[in-house]
TORDRENDO-773112 format. One record per atom (N, C-alpha, C, O): residue in one letter; x, y, z. Coordinates in steps of 0.001 Angstrom, whole numbers, padded with zeros to 6 digits, always signed. Each point is the difference from the previous one (the first is absolute). Layout:
<pts>
AXYZ/...
</pts>
This chain:
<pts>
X+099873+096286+123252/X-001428+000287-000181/X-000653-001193-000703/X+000559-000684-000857/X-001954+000490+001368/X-000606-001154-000388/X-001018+000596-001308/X-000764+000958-000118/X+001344-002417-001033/X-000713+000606-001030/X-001557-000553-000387/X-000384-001118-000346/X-000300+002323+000545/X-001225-000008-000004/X-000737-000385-001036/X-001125-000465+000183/X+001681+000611-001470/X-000775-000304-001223/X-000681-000780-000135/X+000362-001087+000452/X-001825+001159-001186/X-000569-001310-000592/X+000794-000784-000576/X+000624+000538-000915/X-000373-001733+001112/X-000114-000828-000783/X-000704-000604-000911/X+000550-000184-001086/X-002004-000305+001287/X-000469-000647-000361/X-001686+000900-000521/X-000835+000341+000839/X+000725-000190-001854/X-001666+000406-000294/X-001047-000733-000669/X+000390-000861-000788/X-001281+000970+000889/X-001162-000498+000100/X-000989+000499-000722/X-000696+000786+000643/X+000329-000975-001905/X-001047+000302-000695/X-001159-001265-000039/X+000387-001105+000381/X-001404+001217-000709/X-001550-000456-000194/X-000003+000539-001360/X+000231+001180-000264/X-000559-002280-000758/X-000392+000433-000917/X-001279-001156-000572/X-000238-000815+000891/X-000605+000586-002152/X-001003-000274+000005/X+000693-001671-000217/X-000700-000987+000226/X+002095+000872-000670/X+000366-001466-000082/X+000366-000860+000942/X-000026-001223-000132/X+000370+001810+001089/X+000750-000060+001612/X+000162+001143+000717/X-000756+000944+000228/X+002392-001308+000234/X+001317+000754+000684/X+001117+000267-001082/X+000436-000813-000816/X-000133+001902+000959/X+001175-000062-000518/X+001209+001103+001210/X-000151+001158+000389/X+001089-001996-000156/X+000615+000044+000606/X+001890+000579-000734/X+000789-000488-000809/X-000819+001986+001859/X+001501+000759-000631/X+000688+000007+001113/X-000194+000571+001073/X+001426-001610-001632/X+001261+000127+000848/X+000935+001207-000445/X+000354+000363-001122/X-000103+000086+002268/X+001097+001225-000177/X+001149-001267-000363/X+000243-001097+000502/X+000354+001951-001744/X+001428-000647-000260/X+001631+000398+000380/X+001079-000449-000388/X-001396+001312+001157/X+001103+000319+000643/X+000331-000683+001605/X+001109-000055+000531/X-001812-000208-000225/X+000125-001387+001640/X+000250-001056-000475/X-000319-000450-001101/X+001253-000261+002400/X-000113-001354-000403/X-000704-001092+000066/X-000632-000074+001054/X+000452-001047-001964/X-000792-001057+000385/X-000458-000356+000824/X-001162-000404-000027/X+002145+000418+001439/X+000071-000289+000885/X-001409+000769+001390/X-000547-000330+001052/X+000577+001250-001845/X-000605+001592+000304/X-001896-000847-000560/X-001058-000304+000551/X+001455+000285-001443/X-001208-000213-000977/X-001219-000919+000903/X-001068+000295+000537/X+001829-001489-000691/X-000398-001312+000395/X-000435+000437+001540/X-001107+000527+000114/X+001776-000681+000877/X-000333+000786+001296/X-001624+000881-000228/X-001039-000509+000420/X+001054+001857-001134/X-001036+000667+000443/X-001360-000428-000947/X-001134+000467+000105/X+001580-001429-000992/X-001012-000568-000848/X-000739-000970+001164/X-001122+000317+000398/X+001512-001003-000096/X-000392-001104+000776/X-001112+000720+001261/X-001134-000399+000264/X+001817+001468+000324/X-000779+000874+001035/X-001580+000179-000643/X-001113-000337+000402/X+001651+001095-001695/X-001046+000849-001008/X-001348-001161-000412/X-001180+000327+000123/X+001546-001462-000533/X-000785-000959-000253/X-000504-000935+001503/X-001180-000262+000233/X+001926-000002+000351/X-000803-000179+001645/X-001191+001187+000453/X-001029-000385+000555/X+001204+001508-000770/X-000926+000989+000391/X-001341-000261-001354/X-001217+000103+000152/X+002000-000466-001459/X-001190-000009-000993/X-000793-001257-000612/X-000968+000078-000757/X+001595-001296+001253/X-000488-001095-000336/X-001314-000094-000198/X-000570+000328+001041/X-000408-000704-002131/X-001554-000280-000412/X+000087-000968+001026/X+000985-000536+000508/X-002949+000328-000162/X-000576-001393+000619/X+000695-001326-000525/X+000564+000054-001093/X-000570-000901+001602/X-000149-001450-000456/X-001380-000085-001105/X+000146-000739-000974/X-001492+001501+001126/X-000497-000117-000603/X+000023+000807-001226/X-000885-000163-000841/X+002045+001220+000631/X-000677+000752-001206/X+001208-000976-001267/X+000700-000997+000175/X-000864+001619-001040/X+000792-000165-001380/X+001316+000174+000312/X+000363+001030+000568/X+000587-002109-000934/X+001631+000383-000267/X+000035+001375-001167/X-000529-000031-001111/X+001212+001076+001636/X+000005+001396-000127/X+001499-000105-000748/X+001003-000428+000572/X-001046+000961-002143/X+001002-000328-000911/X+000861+001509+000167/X-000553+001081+000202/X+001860-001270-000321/X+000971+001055+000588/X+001104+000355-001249/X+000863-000864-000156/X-000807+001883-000627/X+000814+000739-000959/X+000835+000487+001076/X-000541+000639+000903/X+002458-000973-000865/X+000859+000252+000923/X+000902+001285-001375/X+000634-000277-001018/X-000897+001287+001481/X+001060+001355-000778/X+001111-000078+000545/X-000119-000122+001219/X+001434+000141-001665/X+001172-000223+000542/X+000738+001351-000585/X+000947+000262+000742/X-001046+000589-001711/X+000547+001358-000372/X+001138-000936-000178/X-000097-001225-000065/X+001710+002265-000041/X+000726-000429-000376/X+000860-001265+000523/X+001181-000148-000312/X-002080-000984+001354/X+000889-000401+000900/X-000314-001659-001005/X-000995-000242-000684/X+002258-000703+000927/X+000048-000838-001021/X-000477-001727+001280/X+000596-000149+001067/X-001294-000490-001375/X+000014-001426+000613/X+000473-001198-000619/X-000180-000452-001131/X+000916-000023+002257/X+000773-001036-000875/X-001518-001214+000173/X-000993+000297+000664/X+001131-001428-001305/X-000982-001197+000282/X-000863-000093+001300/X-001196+000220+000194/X+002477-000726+000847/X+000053-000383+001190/X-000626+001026+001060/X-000713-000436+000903/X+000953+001629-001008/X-000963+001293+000498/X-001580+000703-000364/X-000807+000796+000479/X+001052-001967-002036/X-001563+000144-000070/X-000828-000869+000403/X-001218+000177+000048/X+002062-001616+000411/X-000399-000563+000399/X-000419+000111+001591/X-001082-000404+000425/X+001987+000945+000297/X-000454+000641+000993/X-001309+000769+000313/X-000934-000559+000574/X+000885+001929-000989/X-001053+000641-000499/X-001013-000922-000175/X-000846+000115+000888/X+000596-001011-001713/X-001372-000690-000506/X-000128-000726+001219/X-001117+000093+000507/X+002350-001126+000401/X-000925-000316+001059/X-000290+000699+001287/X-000599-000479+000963/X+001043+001529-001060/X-000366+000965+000838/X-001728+000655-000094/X-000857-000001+000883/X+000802+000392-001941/X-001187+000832-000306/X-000690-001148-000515/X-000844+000462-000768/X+000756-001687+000783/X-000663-001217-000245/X-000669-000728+001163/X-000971-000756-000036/X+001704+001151+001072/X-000258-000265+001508/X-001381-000564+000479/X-000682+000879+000526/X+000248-001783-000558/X-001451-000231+000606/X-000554-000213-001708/X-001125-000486-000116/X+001815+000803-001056/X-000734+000292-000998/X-001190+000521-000477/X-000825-000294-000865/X+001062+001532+002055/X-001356+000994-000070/X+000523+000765-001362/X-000783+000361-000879/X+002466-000125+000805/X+000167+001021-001054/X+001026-000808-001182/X+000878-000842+000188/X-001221+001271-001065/X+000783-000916-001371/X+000211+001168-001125/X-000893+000686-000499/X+002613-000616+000163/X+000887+000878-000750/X-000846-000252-001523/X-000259-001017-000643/X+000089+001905+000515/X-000269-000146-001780/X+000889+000727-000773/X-000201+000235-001192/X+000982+000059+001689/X+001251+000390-001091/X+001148+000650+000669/X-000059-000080+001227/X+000988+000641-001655/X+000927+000892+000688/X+000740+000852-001255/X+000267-000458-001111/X-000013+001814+001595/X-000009+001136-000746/X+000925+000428-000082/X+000155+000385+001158/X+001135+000036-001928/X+001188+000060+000256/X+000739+001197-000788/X+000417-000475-001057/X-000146+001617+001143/X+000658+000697-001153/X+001495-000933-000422/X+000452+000130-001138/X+000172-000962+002045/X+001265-000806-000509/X-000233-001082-000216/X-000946-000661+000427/X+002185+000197-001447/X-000135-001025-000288/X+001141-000757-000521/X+000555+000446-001004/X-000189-001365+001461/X+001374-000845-000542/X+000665+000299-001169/X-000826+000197-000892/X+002137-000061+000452/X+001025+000040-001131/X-000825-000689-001358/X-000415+000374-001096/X+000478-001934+002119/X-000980-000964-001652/X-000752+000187-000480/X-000301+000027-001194/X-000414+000236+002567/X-001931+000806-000715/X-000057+000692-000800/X-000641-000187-001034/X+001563+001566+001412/X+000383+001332-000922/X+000145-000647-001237/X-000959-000014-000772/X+002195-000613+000425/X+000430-000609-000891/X-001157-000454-001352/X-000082+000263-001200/X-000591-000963+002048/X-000887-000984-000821/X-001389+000708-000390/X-000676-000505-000897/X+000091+002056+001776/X-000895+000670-000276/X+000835+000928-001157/X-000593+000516-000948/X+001937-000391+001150/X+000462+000901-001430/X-000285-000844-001513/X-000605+000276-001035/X+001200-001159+001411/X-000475-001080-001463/X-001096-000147-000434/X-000298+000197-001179/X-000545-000599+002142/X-001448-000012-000500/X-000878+001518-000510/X-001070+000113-000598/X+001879+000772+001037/X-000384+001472-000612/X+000422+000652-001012/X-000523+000896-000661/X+001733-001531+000575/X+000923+000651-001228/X-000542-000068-001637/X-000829-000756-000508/X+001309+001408+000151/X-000682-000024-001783/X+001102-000525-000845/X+000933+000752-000281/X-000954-001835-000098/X+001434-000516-001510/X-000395+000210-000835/X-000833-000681-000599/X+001544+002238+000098/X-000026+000540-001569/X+000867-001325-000999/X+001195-000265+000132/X-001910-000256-000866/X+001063-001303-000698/X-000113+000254-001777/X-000757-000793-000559/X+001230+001502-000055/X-000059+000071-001731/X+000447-001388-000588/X+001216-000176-000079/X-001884-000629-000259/X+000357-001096-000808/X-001020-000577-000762/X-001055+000634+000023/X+001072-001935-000874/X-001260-000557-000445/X-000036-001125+000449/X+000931-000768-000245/X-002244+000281+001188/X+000481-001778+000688/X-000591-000633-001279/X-000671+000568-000862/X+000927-001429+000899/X+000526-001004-001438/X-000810-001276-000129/X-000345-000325+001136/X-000062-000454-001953/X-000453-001454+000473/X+000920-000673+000871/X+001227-000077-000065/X-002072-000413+000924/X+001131-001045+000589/X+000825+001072+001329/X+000896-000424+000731/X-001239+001281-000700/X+000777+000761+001414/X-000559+000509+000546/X-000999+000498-000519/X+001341-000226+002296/X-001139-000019+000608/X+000685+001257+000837/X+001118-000123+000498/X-001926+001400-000384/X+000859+001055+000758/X-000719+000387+001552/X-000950+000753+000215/X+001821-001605+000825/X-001323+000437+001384/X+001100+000834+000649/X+001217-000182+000029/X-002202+001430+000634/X+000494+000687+000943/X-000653+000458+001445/X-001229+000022+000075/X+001803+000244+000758/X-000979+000258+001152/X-000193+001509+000261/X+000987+000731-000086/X-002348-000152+000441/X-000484+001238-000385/X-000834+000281-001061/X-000717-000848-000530/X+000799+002303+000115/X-000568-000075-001522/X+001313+000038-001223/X+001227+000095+000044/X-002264-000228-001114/X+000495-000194-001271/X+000165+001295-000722/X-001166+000384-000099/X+001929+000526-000469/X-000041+001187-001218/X+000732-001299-001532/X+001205-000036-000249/X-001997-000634-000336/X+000412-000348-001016/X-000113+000656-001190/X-001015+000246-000650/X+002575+000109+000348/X+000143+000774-001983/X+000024-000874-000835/X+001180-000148-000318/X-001934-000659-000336/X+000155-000784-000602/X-001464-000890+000081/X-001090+000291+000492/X+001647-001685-001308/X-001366-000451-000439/X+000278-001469+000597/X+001064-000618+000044/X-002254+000275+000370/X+000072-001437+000436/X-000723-000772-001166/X-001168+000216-000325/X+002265-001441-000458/X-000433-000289-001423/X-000650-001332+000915/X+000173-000303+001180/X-000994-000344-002268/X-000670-001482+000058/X+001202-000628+000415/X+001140+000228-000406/X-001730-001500+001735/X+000978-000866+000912/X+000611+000985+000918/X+000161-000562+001083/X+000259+001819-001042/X+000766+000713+000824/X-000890-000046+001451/X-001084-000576-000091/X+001425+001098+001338/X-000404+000183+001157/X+000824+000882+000617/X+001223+000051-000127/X-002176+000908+001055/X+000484+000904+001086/X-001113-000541+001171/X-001134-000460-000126/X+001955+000719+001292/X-000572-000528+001262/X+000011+000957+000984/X+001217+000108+000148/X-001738+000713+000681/X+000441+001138+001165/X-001006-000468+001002/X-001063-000602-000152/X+001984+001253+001740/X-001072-000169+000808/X-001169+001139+000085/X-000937-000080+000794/X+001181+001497-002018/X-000337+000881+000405/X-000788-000321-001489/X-000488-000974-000573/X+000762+002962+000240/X-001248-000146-001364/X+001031+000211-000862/X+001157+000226+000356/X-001630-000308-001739/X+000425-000372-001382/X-000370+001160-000903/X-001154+000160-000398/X+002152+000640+000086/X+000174+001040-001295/X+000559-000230-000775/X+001206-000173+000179/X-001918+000015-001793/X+000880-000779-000932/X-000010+001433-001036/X-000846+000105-000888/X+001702+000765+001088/X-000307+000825-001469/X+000555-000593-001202/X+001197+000116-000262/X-002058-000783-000528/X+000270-001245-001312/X-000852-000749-000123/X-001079+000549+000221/X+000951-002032-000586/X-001014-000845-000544/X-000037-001045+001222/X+001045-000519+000394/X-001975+000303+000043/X-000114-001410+000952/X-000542-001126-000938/X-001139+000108-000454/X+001733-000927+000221/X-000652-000956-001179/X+000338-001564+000671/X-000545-000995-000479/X+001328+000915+001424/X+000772-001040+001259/X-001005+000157+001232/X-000993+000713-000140/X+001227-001332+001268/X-000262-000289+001060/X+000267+001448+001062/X+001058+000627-000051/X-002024-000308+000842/X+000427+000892+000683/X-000775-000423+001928/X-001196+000020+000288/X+002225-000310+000552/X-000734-000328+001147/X+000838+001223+000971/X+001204+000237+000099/X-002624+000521+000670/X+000558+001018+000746/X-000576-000198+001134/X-001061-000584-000219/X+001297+000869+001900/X-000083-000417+000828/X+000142-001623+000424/X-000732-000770+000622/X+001551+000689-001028/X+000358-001456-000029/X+000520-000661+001357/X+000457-001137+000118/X-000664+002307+001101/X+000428-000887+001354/X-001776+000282+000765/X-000187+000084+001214/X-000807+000007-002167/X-001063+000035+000588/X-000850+001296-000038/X-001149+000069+000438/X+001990+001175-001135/X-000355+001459-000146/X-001338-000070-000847/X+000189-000102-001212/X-001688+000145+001692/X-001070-000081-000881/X-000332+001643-000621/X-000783+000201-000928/X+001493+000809+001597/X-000363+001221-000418/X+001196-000148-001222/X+000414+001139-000220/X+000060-001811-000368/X+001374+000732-000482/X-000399-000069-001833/X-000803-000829-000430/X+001303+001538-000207/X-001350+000068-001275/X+001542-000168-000965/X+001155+000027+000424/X-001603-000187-001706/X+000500-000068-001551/X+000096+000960-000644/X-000757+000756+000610/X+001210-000105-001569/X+000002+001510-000920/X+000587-000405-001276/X+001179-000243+000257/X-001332+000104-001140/X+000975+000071-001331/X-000580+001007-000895/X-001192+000281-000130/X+002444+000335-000606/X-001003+000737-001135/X-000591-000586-000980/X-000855+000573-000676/X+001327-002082+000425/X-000632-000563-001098/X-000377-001744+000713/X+000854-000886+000016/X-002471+000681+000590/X-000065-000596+000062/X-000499-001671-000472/X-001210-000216+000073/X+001961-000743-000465/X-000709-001367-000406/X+000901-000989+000647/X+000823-000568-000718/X-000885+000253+002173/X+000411-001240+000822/X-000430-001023-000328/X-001215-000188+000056/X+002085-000795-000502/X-000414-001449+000325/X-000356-000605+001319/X-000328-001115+000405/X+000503+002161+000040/X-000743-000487+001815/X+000624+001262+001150/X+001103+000543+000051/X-002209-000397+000711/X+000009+001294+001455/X+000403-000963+001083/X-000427-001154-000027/X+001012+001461+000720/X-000181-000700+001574/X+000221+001561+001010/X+000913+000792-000229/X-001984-000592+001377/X-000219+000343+000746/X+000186-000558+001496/X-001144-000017+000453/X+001861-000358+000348/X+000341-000522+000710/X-000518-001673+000325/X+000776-000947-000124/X-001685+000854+000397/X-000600-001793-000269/X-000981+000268-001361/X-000510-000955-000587/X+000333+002145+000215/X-001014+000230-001459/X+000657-000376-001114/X+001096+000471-000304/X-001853-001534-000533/X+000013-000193-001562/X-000549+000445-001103/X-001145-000377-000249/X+001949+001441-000834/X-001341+000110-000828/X+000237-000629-001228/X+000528+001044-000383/X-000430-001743-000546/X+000628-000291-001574/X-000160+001300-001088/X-000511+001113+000126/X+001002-001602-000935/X-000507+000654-001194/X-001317+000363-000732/X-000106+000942-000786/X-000761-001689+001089/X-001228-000450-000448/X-000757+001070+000474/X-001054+000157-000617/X+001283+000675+001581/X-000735+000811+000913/X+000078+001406-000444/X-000847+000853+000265/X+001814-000687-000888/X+000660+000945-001113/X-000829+000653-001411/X-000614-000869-000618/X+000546+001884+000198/X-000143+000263-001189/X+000397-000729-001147/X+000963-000668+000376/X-001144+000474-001367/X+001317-001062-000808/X+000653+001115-000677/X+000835-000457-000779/X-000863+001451+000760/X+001230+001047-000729/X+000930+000347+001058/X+001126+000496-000007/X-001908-000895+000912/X+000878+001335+001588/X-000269+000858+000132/X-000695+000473-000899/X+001064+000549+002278/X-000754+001147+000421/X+001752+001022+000132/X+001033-000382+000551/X-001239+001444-001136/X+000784+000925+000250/X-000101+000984+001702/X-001054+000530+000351/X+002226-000469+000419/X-000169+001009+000732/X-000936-000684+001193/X-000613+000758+000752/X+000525-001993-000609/X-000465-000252+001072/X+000369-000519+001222/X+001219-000168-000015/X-001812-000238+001300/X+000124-001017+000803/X-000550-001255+000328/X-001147-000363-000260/X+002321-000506+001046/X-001103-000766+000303/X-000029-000536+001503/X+001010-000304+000633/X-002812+000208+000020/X+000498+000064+001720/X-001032-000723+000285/X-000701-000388-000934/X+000384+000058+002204/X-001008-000893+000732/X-000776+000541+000195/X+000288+001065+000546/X-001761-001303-000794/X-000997+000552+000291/X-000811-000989+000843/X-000681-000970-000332/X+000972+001530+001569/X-000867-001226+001086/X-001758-000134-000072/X-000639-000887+000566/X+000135+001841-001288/X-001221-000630-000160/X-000443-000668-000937/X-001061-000619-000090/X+002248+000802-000930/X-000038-000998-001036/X+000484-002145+000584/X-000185-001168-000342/X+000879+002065+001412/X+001058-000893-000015/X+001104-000653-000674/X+000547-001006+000451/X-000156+001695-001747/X+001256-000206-000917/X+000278+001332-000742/X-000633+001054-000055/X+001775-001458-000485/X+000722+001118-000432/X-000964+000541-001078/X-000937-000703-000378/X+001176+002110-000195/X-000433+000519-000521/X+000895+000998-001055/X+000983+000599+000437/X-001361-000481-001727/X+001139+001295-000667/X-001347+001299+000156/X-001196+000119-000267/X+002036+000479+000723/X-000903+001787-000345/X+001014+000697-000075/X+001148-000441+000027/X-001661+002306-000193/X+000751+000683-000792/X+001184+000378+001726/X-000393+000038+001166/X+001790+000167-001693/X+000955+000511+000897/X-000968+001123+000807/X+000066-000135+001222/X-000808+001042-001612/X-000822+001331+000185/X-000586-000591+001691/X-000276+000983+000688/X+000115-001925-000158/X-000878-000813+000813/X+000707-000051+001315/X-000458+000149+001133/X+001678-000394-001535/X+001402-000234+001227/X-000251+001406+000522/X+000474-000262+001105/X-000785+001382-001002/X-000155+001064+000706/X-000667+000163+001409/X+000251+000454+001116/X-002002-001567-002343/X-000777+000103+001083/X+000262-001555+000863/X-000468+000086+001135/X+000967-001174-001359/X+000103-001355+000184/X+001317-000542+000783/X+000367-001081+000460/X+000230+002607-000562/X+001372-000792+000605/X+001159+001111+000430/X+001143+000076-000449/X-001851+000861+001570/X+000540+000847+000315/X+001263+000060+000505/X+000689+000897-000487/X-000056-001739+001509/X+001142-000668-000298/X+001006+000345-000806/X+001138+000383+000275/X-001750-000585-001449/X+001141+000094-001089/X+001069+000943+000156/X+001189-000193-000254/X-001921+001596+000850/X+000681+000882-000536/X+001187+000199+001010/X+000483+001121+000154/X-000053-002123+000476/X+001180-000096+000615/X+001060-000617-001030/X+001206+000232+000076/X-001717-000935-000915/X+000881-000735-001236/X+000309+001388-000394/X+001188+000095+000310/X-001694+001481-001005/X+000454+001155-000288/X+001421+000550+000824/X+001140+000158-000437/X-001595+000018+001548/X+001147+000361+001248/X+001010-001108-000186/X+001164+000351-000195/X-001433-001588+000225/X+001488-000376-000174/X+000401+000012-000975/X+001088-000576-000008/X-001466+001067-001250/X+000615+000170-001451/X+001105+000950+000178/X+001197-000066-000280/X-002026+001085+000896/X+000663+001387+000041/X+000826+000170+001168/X+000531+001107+000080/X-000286-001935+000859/X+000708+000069+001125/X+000972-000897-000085/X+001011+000171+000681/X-001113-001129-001407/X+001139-001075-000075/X-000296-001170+001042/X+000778-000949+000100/
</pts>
């Protein structure tokens, strides 16, 4: 029996196409009735190259097949891929999205002169003394004194914010953001944060109370506390 199934669907939405491959056929399958599907739908020569979101559900593309795909549905360059959608995803990828999510509970005191970087966020017990440094790609929880260096999002993360219970940094870094000391209270601020405020355009300390409304996000840092 000949199998009848769609393959291939076809949504209109206000950004383009977005286009759902059944992930149970093969490539082979794919490519074939795509090519039909886009011969019947090709735009004018005169209208706009028509941008295409490709849904793949659970089915995985190596490079070389997306490369396919793009010059397929590129064809005449009436239509151009703007992304591709994937519930899978490679061993490394996995790998490297766990790290960058993970939370390092670390109890110690960084010290003058030592520098503690980790990738993800930070749960720091302890106090970061004058000269000390912590570095994350994620955000920074210091329950203790920040009185050292603290740089969080440090592979470019501009949402990624600061917390200590007792704050007086000799300096913030926010991913390319600088703030010194100078910017500071001169006693320090208890119980606060510190984060980017893009209409300021630099960092800013306000009260922790703010991250609720400023950084909803966060509360995935909760779930992985409690989930491990």
């Amino acid at each position: 029996m000949l199998d009848k199934r769609q393959k291939i669907t076809i949504k209109g939405t206000k950004d383009g196409l977005t286009l759902i491959i059944d992930d149970q056929c093969s490539f082979d399958e794919v490519l074939a009735e795509l090519g039909i599907i886009l011969a019947e739908n090709n735009p004018r020569q005169d209208e706009p190259a028509v941008p295409v979101t490709v849904k793949l559900g659970d089915r995985y593309l190596n490079d070389e097949q997306k490369d396919e795909l793009s010059e397929l549905i590129g064809h005449k360059n009436r239509f151009t891929i703007q992304s591709f959608d994937s519930n899978v995803i490679r061993r490394d990828e996995a790998l490297t999205w766990k790290a960058d999510s993970d939370v390092k509970a670390i109890n110690r005191i960084v010290r003058s002169g030592q520098v503690l970087e980790v990738v993800g966020d930070l749960l720091l017990i302890g106090d970061v003394n004058p000269g000390g440094k912590v570095v994350t790609t994620g955000n920074i929880f210091i329950m203790g004194n920040l009185h050292g260096i603290a740089h969080a999002g440090s592979n470019g993360d501009r949402k990624a914010i600061i917390a200590a219970s007792y704050m007086k940094p000799s300096q913030l870094r926010i991913a390319d953001y600088i703030s010194r000391a100078p910017d500071y209270e001169s006693d320090g601020v208890y119980m606060e944060c510190g984060l980017i405020d893009e209409t300021q355009d630099k960092i800013i300390i306000d009260r922790l109370q703010v991250l609720s409304r400023k950084r909803n996000d966060l509360s995935g840092f909760e779930r992985r506390m409690h989930n491990g």
